[in-house]
C-alpha positions as CSV (number, residue, x, y, z in Angstrom):
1,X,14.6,-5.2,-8.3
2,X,15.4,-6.1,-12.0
3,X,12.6,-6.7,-14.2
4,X,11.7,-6.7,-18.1
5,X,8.1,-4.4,-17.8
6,X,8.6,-1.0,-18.4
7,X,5.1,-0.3,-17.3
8,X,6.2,-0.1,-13.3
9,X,5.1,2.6,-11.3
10,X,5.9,3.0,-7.8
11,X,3.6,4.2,-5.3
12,X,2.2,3.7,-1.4
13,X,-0.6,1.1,-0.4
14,X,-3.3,2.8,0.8
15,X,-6.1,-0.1,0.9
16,X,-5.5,-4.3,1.2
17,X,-9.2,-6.1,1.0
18,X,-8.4,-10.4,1.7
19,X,-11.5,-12.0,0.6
20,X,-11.6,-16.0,0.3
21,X,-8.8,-16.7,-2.0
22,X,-8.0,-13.2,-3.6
23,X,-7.2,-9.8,-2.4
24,X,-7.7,-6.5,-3.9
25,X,-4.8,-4.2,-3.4
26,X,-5.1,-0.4,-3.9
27,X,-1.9,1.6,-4.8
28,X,-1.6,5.5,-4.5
29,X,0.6,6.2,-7.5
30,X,0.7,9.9,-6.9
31,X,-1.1,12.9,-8.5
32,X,-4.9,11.5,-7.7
33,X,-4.1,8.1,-9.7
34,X,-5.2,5.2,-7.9
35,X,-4.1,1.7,-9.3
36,X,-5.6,-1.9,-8.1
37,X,-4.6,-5.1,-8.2
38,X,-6.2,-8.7,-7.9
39,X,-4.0,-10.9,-6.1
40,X,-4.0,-14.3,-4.4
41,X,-4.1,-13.4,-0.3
42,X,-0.6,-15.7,-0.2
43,X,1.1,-13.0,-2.5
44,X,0.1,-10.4,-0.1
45,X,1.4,-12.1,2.5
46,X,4.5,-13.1,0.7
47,X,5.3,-9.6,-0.1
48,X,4.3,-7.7,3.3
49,X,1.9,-5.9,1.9
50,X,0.1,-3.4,3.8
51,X,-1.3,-0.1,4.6
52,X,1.4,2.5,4.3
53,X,3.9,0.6,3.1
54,X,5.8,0.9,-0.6
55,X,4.9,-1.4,-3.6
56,X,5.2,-1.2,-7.2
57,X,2.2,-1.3,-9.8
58,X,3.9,-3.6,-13.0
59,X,1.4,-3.2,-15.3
60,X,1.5,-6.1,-18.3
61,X,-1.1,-5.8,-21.3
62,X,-1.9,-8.0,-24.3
63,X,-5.1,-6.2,-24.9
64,X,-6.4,-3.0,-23.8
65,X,-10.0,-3.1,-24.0
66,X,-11.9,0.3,-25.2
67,X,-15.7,1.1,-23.9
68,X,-17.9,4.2,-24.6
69,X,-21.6,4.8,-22.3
């Protein structure tokens, strides 16, 4: 894989949720961290994705939002 995002994290899918048109994919990155993903249900598909298998987090910002309670 070749790809201009240095933000890429590799790490194994440990949850894939379909609902109507989008899926939620959860990706064990290692050390406790926990990434997930919003993706069409034909991307999961596309790729394979599923439980146990390896997938890469490519994480692309324009704006990082900060919150405080």
């Amino acid at each position: 894989m070749k790809i201009s995002a240095r933000n890429r994290f590799k790490g194994k899918v440990v949850e894939v949720k379909k609902g109507a048109t989008t899926a939620h994919v959860r990706i064990d990155l290692g050390n406790g961290l926990i990434v997930t993903s919003s993706i069409t249900n034909e991307a999961v598909d596309e790729l394979g994705l599923a439980v146990g298998g390896e997938a890469y987090a490519v994480i692309k910002a324009s704006d990082v939002m900060v919150a405080i309670d």
